[in-house]
C-alpha positions in Angstrom: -36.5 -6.2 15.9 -35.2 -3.7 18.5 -33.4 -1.4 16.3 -30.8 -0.4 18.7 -29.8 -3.8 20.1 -28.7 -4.7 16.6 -26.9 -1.1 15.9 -25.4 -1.6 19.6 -24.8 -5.3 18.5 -23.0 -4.3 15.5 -20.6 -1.3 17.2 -19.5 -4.1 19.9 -18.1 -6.4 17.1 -16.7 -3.6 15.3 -15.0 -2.6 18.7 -13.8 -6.4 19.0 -12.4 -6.9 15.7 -8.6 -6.9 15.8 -7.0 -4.3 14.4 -4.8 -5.3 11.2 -1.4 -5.5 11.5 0.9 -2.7 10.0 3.7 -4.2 7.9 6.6 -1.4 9.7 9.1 -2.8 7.6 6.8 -1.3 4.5 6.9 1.8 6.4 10.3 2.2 7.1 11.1 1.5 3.2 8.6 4.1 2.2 10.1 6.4 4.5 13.4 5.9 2.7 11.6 6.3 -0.1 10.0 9.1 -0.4 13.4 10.8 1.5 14.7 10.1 -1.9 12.3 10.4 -4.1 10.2 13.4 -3.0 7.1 11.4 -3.1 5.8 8.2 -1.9 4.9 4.7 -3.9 1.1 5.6 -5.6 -0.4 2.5 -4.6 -3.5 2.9 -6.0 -2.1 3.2 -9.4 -0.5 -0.4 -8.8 -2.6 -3.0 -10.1 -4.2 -5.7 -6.7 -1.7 -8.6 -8.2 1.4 -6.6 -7.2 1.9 -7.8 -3.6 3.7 -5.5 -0.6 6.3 -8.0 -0.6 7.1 -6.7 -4.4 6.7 -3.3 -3.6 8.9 -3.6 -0.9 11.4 -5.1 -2.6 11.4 -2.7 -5.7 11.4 0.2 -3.8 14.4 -1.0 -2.1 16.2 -1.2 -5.7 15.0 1.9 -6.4 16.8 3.2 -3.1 20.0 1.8 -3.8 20.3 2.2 -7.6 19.5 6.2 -6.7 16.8 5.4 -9.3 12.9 6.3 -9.3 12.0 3.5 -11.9 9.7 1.9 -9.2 6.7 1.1 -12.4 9.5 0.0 -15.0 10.9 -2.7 -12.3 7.2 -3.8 -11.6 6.3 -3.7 -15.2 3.3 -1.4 -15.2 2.9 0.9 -18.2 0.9 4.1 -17.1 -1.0 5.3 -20.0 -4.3 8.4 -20.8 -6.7 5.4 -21.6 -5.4 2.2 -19.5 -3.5 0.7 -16.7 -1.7 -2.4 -16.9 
């Protein structure tokens, strides 16, 4: 197997993958966000069940209640030992 025909292969698909799209509207919401809030959303502390559209949504509560309660509203208890 010709080594670099399949490392050459492999750039060229990488280089034809589409690139994901970028939820803006997400953006624009964090942006707003973290204007009020001093910080942005820690989404790796969120548990993979929580979708964007959630997020996106609770943050927006957050923005308009003046309130950074962002875990309370999507019911994740931050704790030394566990995450839920």
């Amino acid at each position: 197997m010709d080594r670099n025909k399949s490392v050459s292969d492999f750039m060229n698909s990488f280089l034809a993958t589409p690139e994901p799209e970028l939820d803006n509207e997400y953006y624009e919401i964090e942006k707003q966000y973290i204007q009020h809030f001093g910080h942005s959303v820690p989404r790796e502390m969120l548990p993979d069940s929580i979708s964007m559209e959630q997020i996106k949504q609770v943050m927006k509560k957050c923005i308009l209640s003046e309130t950074d309660n962002l875990f309370e509203l999507l019911r994740v208890t931050i704790n030394d030992d566990y995450l839920y």
